[in-house]
C-alpha positions in Angstrom: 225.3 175.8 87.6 221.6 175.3 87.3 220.1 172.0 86.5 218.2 173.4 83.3 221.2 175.0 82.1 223.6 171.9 82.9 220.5 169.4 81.1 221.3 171.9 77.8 224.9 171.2 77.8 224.4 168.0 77.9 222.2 167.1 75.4 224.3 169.5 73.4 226.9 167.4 73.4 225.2 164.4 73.4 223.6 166.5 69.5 227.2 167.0 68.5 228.6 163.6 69.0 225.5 162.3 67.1 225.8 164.8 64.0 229.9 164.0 64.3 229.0 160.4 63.7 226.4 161.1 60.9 223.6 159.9 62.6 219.8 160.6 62.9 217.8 161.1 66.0 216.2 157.9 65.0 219.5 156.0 64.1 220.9 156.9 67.6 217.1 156.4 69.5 217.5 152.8 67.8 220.6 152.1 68.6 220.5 153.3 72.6 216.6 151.9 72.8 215.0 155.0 74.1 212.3 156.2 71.6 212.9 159.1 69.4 211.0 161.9 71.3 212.8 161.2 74.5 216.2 161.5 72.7 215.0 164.5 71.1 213.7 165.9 74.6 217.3 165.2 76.0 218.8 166.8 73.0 217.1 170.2 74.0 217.2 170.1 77.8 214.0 169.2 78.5 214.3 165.9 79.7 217.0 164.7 82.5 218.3 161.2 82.0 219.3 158.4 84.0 222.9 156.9 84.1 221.7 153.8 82.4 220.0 156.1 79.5 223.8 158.0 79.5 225.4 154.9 78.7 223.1 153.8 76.4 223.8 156.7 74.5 227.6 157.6 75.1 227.8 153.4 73.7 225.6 154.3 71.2 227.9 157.3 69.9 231.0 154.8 70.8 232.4 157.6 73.6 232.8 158.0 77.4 230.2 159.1 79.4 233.1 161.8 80.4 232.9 163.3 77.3 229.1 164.0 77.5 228.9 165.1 81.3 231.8 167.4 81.1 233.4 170.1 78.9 237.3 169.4 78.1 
């Protein structure tokens, strides 16, 4: 798998979680302290992100890291 393509599934899921929780690109920028244009850069494959970023986040949306990095 290519990097671009896996950086899309990622901040796919990272878009569903956050939509499944009911929460604005703001809310979750906020909450995981990364400013909203990052988050939305993630969110559309643009942008890689660290593992420290990926926790923020998976805490953020309350679920594993797992669940973000790789399909079921």
């Amino acid at each position: 798998m290519q990097k671009s393509t896996f950086l899309v599934l990622i901040g796919r899921r990272i878009a569903q979680a956050r939509a499944d929780k009911g929460y604005s690109q703001a809310m979750l920028a906020e909450k995981a302290n990364i400013s909203v244009s990052h988050l939305s850069n993630i969110e559309r494959g643009r942008k890689s992100l660290s593992a420290e970023v990926l926790l923020r986040i998976a805490e953020a949306l309350q679920v594993s890291a797992d669940s973000i990095l790789f399909t079921d």
